[in-house]
C-alpha positions in Angstrom: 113.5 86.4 64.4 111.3 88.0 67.0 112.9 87.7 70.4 111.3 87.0 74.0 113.6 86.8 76.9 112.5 84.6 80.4 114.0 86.2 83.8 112.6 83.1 85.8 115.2 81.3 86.9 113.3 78.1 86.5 111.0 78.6 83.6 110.1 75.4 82.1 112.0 73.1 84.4 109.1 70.4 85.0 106.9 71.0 81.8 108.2 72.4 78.4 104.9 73.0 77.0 104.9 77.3 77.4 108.6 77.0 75.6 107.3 75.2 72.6 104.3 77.7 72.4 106.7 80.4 72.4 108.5 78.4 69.9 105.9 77.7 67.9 104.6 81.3 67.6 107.9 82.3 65.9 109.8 83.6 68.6 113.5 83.0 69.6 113.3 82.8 73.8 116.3 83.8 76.1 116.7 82.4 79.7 118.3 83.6 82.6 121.5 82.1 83.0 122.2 82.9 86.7 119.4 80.7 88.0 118.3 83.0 90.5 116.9 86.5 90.6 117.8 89.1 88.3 119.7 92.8 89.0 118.6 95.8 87.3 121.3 95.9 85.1 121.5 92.0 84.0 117.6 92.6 82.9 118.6 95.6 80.8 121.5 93.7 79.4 119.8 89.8 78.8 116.4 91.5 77.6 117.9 94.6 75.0 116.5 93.6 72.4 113.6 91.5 73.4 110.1 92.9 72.3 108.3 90.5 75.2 109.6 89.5 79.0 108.3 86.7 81.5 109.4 88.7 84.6 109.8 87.1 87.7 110.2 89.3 90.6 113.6 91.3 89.4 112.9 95.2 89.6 111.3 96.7 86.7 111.6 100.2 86.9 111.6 103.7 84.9 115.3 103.6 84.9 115.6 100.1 83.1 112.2 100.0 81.6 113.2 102.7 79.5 116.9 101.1 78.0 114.7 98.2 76.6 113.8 100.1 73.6 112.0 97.1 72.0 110.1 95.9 74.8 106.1 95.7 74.4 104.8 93.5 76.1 105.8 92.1 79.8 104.2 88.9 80.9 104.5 88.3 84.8 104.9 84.8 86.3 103.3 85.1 89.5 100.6 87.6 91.2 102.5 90.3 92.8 103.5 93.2 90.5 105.2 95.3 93.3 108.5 94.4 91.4 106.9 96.6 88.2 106.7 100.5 87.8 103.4 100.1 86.4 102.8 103.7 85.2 106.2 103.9 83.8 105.3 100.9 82.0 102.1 102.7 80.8 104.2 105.8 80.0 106.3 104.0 77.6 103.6 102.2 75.9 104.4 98.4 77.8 101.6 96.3 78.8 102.0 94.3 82.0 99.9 91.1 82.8 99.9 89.1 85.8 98.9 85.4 86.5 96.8 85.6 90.1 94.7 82.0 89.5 97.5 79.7 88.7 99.4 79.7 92.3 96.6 80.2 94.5 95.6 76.6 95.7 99.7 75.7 95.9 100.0 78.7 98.0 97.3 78.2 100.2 98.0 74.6 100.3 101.8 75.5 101.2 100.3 78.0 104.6 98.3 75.1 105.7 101.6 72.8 105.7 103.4 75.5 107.8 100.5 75.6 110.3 100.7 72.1 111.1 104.4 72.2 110.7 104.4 74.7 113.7 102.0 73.5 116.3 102.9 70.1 115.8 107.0 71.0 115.7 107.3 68.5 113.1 110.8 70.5 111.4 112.5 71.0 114.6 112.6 67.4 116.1 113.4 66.4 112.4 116.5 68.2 113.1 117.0 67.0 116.2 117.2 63.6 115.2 119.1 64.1 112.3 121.6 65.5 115.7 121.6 62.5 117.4 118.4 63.9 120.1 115.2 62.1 120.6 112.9 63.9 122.3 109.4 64.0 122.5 107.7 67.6 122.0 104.5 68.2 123.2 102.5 70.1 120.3 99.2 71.7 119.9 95.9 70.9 117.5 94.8 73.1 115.4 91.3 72.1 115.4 89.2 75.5 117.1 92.1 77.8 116.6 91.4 80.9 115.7 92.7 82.3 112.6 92.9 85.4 111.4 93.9 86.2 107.9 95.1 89.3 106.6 94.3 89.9 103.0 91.3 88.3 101.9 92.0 87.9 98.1 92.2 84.6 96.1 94.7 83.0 98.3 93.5 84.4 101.4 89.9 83.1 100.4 91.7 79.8 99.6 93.4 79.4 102.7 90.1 79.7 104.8 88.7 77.1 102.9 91.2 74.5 103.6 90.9 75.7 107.1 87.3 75.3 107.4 87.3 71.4 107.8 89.4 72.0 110.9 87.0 73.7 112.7 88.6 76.8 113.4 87.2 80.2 113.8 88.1 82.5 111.2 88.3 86.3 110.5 89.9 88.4 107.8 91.4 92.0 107.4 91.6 93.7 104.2 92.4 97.2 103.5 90.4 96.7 100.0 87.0 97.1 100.9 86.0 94.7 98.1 87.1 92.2 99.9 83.8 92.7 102.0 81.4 92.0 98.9 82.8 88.2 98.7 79.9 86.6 100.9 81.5 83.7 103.1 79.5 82.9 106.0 82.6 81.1 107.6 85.0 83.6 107.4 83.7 87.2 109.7 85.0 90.5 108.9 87.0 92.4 111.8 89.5 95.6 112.7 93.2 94.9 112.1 93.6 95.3 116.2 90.6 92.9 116.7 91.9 90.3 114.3 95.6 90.6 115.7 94.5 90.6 119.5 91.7 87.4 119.0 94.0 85.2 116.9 96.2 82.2 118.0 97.5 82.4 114.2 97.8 84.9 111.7 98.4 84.4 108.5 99.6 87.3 105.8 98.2 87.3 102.4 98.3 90.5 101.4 99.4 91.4 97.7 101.4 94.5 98.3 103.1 96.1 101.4 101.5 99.4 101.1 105.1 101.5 101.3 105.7 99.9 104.8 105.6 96.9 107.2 101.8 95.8 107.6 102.7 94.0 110.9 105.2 96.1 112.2 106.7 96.3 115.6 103.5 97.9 117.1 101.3 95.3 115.4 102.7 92.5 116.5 103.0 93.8 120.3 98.9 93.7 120.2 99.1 89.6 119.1 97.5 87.5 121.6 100.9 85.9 124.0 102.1 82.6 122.1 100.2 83.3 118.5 101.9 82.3 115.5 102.7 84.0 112.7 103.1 82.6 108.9 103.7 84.9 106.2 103.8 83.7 102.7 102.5 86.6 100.5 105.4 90.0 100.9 109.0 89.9 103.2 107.9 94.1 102.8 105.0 93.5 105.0 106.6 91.8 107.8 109.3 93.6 110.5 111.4 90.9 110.8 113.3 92.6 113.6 110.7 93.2 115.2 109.5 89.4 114.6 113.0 88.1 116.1 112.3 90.4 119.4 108.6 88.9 120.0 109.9 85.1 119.1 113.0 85.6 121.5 110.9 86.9 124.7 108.4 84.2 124.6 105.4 86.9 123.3 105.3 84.6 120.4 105.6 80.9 120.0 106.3 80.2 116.3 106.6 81.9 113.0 107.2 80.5 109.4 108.6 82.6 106.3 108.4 81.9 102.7 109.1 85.3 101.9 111.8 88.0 103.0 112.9 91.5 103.2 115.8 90.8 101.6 116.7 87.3 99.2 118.4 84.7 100.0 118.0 85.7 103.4 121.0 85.6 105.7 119.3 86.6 108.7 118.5 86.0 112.7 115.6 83.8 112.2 117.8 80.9 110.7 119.4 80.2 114.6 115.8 79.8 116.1 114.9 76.3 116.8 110.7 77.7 116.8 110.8 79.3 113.2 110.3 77.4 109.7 112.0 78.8 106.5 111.5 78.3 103.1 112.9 80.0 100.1 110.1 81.8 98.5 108.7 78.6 97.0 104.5 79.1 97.4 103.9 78.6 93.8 106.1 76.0 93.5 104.1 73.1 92.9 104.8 71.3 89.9 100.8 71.7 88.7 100.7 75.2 89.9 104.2 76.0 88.2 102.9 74.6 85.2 99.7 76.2 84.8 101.5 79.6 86.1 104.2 79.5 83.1 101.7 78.5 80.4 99.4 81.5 81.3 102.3 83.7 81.8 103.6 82.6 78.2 99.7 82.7 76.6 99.7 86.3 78.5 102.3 87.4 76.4 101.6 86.4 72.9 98.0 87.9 73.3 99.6 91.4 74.4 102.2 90.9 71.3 98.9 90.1 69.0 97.0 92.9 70.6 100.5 95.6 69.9 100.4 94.4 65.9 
């Protein structure tokens, strides 16, 4: 029997639907055992002899690309594909496909969350009560913030429509200059050092890091005194060192992470009473995950169909 191996840790977890379409297409379907992300050896070694993968976001490169002699077809369940070696995929004769729709509103829905989370400090005296403290933090609306986004792709776009009923003033940065041909009247179109010195919040979005931090150490010294900061798209395109100075010296007030430089993370941030943290859980959503896997596993029997 055919074999198709799934790296996502939770594949199927809420709704077995993509499993028995698999299933039902004549394939055998592997799972990752470890329930969390995958090394570059375990991927070689669970998927040998698979001839499709639903990749999460384990490292798919030229060196283990090429020991999965059988592999045609790999499926991503998600958006980003910074994980994959695209042209060494193409080299060896693998299609990729992605899934961008499925997690955008639960994404988006997840950055509004930590905005309100932050200016109203709803996590941090949730903690404090737990301690035993009741105390009353003054917070701040954020009706007429202004918000600058950086990336202005689907979830991007998403995110400043959910904003838009607040009554904030928004503006975007994108290196992609498509990103200018989507018409929002709402939403205005500025420099990277305009956006970063005008906003009380910025919010990253971007798809890929670009090889290096997007707001670096010299970005976020030109952020307006007290901004926050949420970044739910790449840990690659935020410094977090640099993050942990600004948040410690009062230049910033807040920050919340979904995403890391390195996961699980292990570092500074978790000790600071003004920073939310989440474990890279945007598309997690049960109707997102849903729609994501099923697409993801639809994704790969058409690439199989199309390799006949």
């Amino acid at each position: 029997m055919k074999k198709i191996f799934i790296s996502t840790s939770s594949f199927g977890e809420f709704d077995q639907a993509p499993i028995k379409l698999l299933r039902d297409a004549g394939f055998e379907t592997g799972f990752n055992p470890y329930g969390r992300s995958l090394v570059k050896d375990e991927i070689v070694k669970l998927a040998s002899d698979a001839e499709g993968l639903i990749a999460g976001t384990e490292p798919l490169g030229s060196d283990n690309l090429s020991k999965m002699r059988n592999l045609k077809v790999i499926s991503r369940c998600g958006v980003g594909m910074d994980n994959v070696d695209l042209k060494a995929a193409k080299s060896l004769g693998v299609k990729v496909f992605n899934t961008p729709d499925a997690p955008t509103i639960a994404v988006a829905e997840l950055t509004i969350g930590m905005i309100l989370d932050l200016l109203r400090r709803i996590s941090q005296m949730d903690r404090e009560i737990r301690s035993g403290r009741w105390k009353k933090r003054m917070g701040s609306l954020l009706s007429g913030k202004s918000v600058g986004i950086i990336g202005f792709g689907r979830i991007g776009r998403k995110a400043a429509e959910l904003l838009k009923p607040f009554n904030c003033k928004l503006g975007y940065y994108d290196i992609d200059d498509s990103a200018s041909r989507v018409k929002n009247p709402d939403v205005k179109k500025l420099g990277l050092d305009e956006l970063l010195k005008a906003s009380d919040i910025v919010l990253l979005h971007v798809s890929n890091s670009g090889g290096g931090y997007i707001m670096g150490e010299n970005e976020i010294k030109k952020m307006k005194k007290g901004a926050l900061i949420v970044n739910v798209s790449r840990g690659e395109a935020l410094d977090e060192k640099a993050l942990c100075g600004a948040l410690k010296d009062g230049r910033l007030s807040g920050a919340a992470l979904d995403v890391f430089e390195k996961e699980p993370y292990e570092g500074e941030l978790k000790g600071m009473e003004n920073v939310i943290l989440t474990p890279h859980i945007g598309s997690y959503a049960r109707e997102a995950r849903a729609g994501m896997e099923m697409e993801a596993a639809k994704n790969l029997l058409k690439g199989l169909e199309d390799t006949k």
